[in-house]
ROZATOR-378800 format. One record per residue: x, y, z of N, C-alpha, C in turn; residue number from 1. Coordinates in pm, 1 decimal, padded with zeros to 6 digits. Layout:
// ROZATOR-378800
      n.px      n.py      n.pz     ca.px     ca.py     ca.pz      c.px      c.py      c.pz  num
         X         Y         Z         X         Y         Z         X         Y         Z  NUM
...
This chain:
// ROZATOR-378800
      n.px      n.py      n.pz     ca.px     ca.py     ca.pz      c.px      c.py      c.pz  num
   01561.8  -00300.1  -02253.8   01440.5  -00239.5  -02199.9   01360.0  -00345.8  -02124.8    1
   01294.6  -00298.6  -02015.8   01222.6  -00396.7  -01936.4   01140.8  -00434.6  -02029.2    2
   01076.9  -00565.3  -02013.7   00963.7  -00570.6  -02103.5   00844.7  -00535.6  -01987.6    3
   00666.5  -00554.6  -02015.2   00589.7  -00513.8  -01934.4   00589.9  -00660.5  -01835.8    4
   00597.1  -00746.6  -01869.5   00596.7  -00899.3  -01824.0   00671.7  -00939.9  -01700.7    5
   00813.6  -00848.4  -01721.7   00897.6  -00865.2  -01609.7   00871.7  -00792.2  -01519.8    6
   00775.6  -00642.2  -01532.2   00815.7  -00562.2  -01464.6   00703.8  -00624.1  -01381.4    7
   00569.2  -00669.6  -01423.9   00454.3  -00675.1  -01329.8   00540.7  -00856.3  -01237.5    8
   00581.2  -00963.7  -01283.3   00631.6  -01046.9  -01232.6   00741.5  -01006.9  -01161.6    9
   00842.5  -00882.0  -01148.8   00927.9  -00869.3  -01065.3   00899.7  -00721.5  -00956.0   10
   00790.7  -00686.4  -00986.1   00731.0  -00583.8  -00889.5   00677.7  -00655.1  -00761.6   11
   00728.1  -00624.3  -00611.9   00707.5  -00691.0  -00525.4   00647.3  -00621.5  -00443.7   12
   00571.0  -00615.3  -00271.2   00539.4  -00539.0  -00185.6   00658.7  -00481.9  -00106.8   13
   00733.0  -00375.6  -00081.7   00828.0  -00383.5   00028.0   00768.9  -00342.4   00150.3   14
   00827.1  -00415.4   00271.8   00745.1  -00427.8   00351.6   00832.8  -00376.9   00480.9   15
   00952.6  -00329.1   00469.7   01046.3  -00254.4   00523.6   01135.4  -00136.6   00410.5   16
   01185.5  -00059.1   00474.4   01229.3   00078.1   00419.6   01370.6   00118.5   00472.8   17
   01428.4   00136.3   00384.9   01549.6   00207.7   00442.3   01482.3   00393.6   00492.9   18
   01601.8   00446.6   00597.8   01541.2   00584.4   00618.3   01551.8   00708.5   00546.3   19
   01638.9   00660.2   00462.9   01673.5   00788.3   00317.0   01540.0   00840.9   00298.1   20
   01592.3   00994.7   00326.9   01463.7   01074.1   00265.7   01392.1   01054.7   00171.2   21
   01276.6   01087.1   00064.4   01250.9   01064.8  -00088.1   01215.1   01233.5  -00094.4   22
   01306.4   01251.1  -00216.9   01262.3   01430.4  -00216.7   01118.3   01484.5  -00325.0   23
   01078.9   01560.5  -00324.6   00960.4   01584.3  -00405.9   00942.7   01544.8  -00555.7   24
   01058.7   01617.4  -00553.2   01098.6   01581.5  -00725.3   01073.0   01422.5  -00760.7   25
   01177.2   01318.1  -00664.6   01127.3   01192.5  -00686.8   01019.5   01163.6  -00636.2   26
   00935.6   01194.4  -00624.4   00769.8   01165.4  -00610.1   00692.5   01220.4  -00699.2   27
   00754.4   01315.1  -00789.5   00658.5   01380.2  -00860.4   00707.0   01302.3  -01026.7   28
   00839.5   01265.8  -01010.0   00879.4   01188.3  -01109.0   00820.0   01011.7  -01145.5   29
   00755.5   00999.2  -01009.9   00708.4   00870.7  -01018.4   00544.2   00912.2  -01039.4   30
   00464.2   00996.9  -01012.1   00359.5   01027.9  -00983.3   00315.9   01090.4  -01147.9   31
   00352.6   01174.2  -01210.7   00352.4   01252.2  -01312.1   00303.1   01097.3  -01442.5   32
   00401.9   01003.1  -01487.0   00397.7   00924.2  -01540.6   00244.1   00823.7  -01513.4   33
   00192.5   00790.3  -01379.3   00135.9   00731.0  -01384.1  -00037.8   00770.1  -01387.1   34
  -00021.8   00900.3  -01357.9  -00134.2   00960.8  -01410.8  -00195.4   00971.5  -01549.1   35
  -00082.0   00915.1  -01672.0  -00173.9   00835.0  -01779.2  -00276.0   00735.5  -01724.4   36
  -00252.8   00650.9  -01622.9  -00374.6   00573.2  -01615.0  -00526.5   00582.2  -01664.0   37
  -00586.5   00474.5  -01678.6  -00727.8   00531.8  -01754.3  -00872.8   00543.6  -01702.7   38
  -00945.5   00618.7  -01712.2  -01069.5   00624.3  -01612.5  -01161.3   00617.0  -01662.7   39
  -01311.1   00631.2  -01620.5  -01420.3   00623.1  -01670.1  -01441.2   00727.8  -01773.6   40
  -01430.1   00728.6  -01872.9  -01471.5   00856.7  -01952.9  -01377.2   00947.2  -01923.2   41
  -01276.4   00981.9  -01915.4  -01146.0   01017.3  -01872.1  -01223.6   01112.8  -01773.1   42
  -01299.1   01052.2  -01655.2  -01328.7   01146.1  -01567.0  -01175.4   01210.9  -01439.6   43
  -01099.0   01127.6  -01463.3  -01001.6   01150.0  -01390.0  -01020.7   01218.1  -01274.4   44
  -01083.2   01037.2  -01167.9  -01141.6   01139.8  -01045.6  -01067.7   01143.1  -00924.5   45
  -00912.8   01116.0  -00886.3  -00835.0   01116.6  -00830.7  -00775.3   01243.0  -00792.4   46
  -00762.6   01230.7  -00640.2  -00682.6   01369.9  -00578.7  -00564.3   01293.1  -00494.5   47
  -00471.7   01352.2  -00526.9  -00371.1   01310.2  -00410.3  -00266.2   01386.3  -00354.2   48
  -00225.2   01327.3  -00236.4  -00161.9   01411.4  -00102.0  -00056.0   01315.0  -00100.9   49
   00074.5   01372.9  -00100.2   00191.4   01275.9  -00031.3   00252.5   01353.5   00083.2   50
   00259.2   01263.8   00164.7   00347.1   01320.2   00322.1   00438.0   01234.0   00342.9   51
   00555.9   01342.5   00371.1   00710.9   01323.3   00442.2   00740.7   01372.3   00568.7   52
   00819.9   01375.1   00575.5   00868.5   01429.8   00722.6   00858.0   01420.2   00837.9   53
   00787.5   01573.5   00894.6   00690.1   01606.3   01012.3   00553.1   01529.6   01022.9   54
   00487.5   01637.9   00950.7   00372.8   01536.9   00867.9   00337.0   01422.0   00903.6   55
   00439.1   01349.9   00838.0   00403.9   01179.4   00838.6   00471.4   01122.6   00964.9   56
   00545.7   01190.2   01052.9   00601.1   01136.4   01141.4   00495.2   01137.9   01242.7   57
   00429.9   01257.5   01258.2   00293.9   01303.5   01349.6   00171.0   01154.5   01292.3   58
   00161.0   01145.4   01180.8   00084.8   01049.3   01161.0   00060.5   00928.3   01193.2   59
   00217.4   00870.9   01177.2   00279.1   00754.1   01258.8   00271.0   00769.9   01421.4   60
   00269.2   00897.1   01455.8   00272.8   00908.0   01611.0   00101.3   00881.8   01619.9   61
   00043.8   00904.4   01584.6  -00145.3   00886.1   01605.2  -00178.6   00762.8   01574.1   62
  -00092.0   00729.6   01490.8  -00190.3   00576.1   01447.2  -00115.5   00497.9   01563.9   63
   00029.7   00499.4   01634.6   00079.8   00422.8   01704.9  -00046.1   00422.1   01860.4   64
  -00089.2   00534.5   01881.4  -00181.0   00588.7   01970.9  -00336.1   00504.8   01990.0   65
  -00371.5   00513.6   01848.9  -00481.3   00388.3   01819.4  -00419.4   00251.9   01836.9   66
  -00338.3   00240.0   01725.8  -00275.4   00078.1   01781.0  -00287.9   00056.7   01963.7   67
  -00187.2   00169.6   02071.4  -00210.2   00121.5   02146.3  -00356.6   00156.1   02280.1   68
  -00439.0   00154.8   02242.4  -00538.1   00189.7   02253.0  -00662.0   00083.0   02237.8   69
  -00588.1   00006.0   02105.1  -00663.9  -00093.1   02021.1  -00811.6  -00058.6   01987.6   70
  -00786.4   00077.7   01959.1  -00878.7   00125.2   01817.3  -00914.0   00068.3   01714.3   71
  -01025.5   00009.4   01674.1  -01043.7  -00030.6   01557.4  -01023.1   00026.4   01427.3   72
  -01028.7  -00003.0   01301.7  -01015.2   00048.4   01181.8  -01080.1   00127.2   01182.0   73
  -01128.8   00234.4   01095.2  -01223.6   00304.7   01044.9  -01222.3   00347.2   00955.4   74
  -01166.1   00270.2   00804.5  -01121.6   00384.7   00675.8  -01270.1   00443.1   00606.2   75
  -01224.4   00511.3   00514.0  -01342.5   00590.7   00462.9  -01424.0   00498.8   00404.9   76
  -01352.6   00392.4   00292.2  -01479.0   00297.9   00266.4  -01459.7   00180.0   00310.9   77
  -01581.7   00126.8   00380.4  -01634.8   00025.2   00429.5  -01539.2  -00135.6   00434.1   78
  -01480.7  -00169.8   00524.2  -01368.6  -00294.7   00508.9  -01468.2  -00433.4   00490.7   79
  -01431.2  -00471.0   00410.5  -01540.3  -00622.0   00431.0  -01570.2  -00707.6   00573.6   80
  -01690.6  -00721.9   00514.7  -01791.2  -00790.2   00669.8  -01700.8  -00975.2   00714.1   81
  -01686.0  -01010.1   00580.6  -01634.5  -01121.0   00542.1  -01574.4  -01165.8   00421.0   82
  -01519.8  -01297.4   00462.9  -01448.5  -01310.0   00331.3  -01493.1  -01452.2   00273.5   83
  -01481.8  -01474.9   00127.7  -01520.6  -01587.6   00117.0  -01408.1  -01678.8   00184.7   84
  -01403.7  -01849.7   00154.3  -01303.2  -01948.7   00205.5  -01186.5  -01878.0   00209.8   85
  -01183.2  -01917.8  -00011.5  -01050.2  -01882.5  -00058.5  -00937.0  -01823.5  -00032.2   86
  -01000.9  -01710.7   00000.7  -00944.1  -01554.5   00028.5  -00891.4  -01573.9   00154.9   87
  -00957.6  -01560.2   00271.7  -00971.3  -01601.0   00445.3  -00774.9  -01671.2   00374.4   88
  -00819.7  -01816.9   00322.5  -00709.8  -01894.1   00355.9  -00569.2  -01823.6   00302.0   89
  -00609.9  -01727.0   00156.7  -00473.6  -01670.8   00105.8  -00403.6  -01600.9   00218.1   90
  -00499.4  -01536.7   00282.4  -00472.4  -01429.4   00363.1  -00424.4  -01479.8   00492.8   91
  -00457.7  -01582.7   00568.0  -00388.2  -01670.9   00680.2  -00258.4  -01698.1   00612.5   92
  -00246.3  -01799.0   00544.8  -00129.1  -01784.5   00444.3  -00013.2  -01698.8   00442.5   93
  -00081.9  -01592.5   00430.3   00039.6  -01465.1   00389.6   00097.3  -01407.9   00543.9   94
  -00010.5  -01384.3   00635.4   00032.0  -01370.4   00754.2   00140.1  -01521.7   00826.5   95
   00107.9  -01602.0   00830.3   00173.6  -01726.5   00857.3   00295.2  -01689.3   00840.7   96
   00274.5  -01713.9   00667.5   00485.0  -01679.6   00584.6   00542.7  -01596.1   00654.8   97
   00489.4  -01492.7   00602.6   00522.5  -01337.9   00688.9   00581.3  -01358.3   00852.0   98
   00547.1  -01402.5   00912.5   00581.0  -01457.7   01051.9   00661.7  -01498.0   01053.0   99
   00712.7  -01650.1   01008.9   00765.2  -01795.9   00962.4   00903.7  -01702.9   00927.9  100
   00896.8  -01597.1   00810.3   01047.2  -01547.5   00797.0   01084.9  -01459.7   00892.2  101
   00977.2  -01378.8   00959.1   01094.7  -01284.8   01036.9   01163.5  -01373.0   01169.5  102
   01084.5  -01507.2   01222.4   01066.1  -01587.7   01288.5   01239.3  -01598.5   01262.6  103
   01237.6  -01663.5   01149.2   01363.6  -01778.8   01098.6   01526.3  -01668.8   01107.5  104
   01488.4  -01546.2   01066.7   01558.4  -01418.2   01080.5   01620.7  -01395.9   01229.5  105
   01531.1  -01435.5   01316.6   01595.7  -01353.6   01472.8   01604.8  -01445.8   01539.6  106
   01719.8  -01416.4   01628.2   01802.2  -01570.4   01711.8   01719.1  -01538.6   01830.7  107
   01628.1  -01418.7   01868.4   01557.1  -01450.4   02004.2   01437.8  -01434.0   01974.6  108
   01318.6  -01586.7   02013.4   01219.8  -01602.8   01914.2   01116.4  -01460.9   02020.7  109
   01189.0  -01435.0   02116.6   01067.9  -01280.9   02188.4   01125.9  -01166.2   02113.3  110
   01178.3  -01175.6   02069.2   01230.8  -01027.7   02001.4   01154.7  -01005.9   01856.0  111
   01145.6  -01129.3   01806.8   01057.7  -01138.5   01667.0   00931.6  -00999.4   01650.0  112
   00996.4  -00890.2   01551.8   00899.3  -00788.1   01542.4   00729.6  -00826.4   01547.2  113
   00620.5  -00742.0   01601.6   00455.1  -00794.1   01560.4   00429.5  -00664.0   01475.7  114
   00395.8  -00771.4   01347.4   00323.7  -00776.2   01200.5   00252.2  -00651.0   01202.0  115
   00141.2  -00669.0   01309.0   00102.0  -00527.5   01292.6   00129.3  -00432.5   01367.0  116
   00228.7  -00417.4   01433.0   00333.8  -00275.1   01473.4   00378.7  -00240.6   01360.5  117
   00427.0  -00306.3   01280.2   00540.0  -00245.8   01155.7   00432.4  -00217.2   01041.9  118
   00275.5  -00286.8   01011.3   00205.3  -00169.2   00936.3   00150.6  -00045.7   00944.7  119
   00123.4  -00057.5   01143.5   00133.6   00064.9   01131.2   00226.1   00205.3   01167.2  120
   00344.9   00131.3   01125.0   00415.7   00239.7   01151.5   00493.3   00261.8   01008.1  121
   00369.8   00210.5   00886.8   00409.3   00215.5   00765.2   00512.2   00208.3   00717.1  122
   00565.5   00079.1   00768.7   00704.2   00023.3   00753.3   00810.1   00079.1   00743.0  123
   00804.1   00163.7   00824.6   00889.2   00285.1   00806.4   00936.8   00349.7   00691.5  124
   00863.7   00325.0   00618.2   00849.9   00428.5   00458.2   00866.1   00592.8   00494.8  125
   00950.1   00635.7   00416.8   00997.0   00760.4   00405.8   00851.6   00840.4   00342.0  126
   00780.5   00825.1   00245.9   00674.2   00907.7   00223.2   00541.7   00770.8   00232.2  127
   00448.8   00820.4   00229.0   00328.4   00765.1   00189.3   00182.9   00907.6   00090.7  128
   00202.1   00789.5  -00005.7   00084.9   00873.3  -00107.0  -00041.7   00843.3  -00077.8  129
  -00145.9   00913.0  -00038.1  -00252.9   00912.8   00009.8  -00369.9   00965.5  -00202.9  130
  -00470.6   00819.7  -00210.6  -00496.4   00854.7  -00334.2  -00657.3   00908.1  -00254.8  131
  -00720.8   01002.0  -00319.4  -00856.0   00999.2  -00267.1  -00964.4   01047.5  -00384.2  132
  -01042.6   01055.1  -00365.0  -01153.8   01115.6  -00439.2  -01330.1   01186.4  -00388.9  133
  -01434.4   01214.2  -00469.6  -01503.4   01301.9  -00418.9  -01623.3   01148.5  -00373.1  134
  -01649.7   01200.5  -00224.3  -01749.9   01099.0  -00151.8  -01867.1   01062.4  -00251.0  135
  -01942.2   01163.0  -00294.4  -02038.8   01158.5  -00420.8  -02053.5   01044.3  -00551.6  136
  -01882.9   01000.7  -00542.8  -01851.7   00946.1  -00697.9  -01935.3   00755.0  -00661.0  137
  -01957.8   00738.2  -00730.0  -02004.5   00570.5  -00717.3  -01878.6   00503.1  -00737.0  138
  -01881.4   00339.3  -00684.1  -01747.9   00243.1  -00701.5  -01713.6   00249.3  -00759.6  139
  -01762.3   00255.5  -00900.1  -01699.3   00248.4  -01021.2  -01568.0   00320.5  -01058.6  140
  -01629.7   00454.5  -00980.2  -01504.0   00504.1  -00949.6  -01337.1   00438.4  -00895.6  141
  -01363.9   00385.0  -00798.2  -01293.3   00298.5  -00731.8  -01162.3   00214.8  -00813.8  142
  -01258.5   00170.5  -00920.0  -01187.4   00072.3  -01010.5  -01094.5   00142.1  -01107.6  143
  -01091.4   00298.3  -01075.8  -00958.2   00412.9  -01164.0  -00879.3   00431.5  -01075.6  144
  -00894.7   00402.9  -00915.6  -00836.5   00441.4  -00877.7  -00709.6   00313.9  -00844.4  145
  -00800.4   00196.3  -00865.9  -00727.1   00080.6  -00876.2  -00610.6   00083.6  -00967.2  146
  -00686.9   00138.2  -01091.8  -00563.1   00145.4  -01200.9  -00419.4   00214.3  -01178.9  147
  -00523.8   00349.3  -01129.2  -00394.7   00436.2  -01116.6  -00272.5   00374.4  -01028.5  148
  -00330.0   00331.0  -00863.3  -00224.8   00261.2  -00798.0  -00138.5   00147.1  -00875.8  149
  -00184.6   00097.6  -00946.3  -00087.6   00008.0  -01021.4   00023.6   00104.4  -01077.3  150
  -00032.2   00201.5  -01170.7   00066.7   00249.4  -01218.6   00140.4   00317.8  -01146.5  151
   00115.2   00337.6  -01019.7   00234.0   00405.5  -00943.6   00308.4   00330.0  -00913.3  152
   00243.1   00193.4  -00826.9   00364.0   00109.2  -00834.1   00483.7   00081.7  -00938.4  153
   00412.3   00054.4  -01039.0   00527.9   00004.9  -01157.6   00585.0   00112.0  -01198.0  154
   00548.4   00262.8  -01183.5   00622.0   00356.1  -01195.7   00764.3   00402.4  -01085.2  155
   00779.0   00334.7  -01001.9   00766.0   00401.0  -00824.8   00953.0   00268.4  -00893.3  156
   00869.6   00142.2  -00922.4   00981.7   00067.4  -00933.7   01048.2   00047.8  -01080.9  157
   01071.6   00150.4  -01168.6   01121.9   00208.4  -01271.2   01193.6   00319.9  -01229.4  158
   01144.7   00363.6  -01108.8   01268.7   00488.3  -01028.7   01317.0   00421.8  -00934.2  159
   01329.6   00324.0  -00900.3   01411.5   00226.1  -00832.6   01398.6   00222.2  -00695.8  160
   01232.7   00220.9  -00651.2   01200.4   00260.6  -00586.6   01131.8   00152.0  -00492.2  161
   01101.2   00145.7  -00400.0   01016.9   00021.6  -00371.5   00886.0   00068.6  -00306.9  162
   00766.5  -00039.2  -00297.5   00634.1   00060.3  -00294.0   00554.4  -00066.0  -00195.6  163
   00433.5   00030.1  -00135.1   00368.1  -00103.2  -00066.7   00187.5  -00013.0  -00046.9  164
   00117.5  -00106.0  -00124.3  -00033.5  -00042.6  -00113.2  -00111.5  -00138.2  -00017.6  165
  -00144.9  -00040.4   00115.0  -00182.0  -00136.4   00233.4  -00358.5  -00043.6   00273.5  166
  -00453.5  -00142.1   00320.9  -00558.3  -00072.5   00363.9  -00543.2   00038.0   00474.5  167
  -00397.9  -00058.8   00533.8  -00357.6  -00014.5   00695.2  -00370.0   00127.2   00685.8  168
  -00270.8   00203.3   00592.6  -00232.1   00325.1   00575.2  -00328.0   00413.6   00579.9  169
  -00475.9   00372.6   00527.3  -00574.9   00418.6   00530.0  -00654.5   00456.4   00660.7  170
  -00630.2   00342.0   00760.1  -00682.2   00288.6   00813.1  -00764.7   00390.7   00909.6  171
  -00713.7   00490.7   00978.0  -00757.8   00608.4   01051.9  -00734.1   00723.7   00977.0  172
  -00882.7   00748.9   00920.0  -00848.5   00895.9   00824.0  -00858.3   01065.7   00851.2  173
  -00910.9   01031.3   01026.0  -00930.4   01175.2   01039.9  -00771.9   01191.8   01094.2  174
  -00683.7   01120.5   01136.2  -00600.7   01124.7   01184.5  -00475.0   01214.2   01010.3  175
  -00516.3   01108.3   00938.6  -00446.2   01148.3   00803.1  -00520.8   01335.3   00770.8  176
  -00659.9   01303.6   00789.9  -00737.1   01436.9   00727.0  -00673.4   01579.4   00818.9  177
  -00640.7   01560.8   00914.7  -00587.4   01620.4   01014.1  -00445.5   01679.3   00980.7  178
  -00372.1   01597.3   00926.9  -00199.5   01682.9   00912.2  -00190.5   01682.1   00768.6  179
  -00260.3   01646.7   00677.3  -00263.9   01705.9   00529.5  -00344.3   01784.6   00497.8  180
  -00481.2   01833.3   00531.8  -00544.9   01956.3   00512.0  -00625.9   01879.4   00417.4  181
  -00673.5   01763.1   00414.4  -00750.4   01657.3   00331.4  -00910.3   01728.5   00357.7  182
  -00929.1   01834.5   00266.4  -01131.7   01806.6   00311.8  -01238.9   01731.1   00297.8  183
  -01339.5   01739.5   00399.0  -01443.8   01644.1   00406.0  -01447.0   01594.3   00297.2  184
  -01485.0   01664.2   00201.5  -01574.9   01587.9   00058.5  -01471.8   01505.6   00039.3  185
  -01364.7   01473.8   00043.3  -01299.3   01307.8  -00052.7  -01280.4   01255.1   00071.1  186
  -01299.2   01138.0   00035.3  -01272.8   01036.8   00071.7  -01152.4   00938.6   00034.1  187
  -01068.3   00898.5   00175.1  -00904.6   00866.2   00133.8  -00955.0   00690.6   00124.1  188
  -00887.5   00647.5  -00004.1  -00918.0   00548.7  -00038.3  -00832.9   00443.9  -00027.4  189
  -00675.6   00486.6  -00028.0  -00603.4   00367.5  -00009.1  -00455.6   00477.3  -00017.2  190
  -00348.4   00373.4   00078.0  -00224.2   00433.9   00100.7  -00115.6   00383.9   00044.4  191
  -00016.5   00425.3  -00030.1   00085.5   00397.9  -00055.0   00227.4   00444.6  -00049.2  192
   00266.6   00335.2   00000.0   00401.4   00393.0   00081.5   00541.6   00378.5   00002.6  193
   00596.4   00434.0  -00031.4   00738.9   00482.4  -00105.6   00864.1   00488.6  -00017.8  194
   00974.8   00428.7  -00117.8   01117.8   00448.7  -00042.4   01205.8   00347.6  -00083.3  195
   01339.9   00338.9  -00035.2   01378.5   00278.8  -00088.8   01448.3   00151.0   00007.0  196
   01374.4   00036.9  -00082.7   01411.4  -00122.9  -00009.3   01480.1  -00154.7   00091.8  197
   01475.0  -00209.8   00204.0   01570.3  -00225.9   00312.5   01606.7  -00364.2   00248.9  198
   01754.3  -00396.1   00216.3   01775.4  -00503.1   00163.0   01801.1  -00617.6   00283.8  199
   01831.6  -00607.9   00354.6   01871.2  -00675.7   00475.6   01738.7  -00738.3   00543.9  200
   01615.4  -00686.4   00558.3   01495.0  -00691.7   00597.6   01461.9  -00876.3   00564.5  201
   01439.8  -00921.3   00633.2   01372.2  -01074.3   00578.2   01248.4  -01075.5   00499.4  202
   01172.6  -00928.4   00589.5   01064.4  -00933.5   00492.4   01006.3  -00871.2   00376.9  203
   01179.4  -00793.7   00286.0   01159.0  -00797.3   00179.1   01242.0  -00941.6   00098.1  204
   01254.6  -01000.7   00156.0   01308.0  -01154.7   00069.8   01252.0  -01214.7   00067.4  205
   01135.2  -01211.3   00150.3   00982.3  -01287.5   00143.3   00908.9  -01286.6  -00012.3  206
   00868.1  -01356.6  -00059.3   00778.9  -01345.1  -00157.2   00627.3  -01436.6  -00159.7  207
   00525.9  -01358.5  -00129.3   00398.1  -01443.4  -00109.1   00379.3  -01495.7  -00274.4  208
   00288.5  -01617.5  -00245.0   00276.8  -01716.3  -00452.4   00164.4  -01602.8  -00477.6  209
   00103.6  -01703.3  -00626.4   00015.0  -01605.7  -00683.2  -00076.4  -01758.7  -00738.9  210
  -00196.3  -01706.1  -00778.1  -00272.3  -01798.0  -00818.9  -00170.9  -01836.6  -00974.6  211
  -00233.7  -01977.2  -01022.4  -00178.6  -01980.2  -01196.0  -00252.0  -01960.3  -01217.1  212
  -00222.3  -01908.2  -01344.6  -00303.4  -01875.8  -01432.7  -00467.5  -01975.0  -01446.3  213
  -00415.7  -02110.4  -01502.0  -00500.2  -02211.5  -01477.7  -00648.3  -02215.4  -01411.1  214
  -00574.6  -02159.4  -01315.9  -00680.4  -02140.8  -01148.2  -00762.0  -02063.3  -01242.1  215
  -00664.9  -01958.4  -01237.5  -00784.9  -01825.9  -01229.1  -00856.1  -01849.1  -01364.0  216
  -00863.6  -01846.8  -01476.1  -00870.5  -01794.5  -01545.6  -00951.1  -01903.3  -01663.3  217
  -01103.1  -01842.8  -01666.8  -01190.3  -01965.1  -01780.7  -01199.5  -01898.1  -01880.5  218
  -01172.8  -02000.8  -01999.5  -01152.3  -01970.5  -02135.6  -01315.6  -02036.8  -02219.2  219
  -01404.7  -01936.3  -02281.9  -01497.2  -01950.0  -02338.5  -01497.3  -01950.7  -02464.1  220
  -01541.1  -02054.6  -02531.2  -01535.0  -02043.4  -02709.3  -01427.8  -02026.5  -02795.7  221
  -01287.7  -02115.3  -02718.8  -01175.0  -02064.8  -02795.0  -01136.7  -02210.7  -02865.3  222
């Protein structure tokens, strides 16, 4: 049996997709489980929409439209103004790597895919789960919905599945509110995209570090 240790240390982002369909059933088999997650007072304030197909192909066709357009973001809640140092640098960092391998991958350095073409064309993920909730609810809210996405992930890769939770997906929501029948009152909070691993991809062999423990983590009165 997995233990929980391996699964959160060997749960990764996939960041390419093979094109195999994902059928309902396996979405509802990954989805069903992780809705134990835990909420404020078991307000359980999560709604969610998954799109395949048509659907999501139309979606990918709109956001490619903004991309080329160079539309800015606009998700439902607010993207940060700034970032502290730290962060800024993780995040240069990760874009860098990210580069650096598909870079090292292709013998013609103009052919090298751009980073953000392939988020938004949601890495060509076969579904994406759209989590949302009611505009009304305070952040706090937010922080169930955090949970829950975890547990989809680690659920998503217990069905052998590979998963990727990006702001991107979010990123234009009337465009999303538009081919899922999403109404005003929620607000789409974050996207996650399902399917299964392109093994060949460089940039699922990529692996960004993680803070140690060390770093993170102050120990009071022990």
């Amino acid at each position: 049996m997995t233990s929980v240790k391996s699964a959160l240390q060997d749960r990764r982002t996939t960041r390419a997709f093979r094109h195999d369909p994902v059928s309902a059933d396996a979405v509802l088999r990954v989805l069903e489980p992780a809705l134990a997650a835990p909420s404020w007072a078991n307000t359980q304030p999560w709604e969610i929409f998954a799109a395949a197909g048509v659907p999501l192909e139309r979606i990918r066709k709109g956001y490619a439209g903004m991309l080329a357009k160079g539309v800015p973001r606009s998700p439902d809640i607010a993207m940060p103004t700034g970032w502290p140092d730290a962060c800024r640098s993780r995040m240069e960092a990760l874009k860098a790597e990210r580069s650096a391998a598909m870079a090292e991958a292709c013998a013609d350095p103009n052919a090298v895919p751009d980073l953000m073409q392939m988020n938004y064309r949601f890495f060509d993920a076969p579904v994406v789960v759209y989590l949302c909730m009611e505009r009304c609810l305070a952040p706090w809210s937010l922080f169930d919905l955090g949970a829950l996405s975890q547990s989809i992930l680690l659920s998503a890769q217990e069905q052998g599945l590979g998963s990727a939770v990006a702001i991107t997906l979010a990123a234009h929501p009337d465009i999303i509110r538009r081919e899922l029948g999403i109404p005003d009152e929620l607000a789409i909070i974050i996207g996650i995209a399902l399917g299964l691993p392109d093994p060949g991809s460089p940039q699922n062999r990529y692996r960004s570090t993680r803070r140690d423990v060390g770093e993170v983590v102050r120990l009071v009165g022990f």
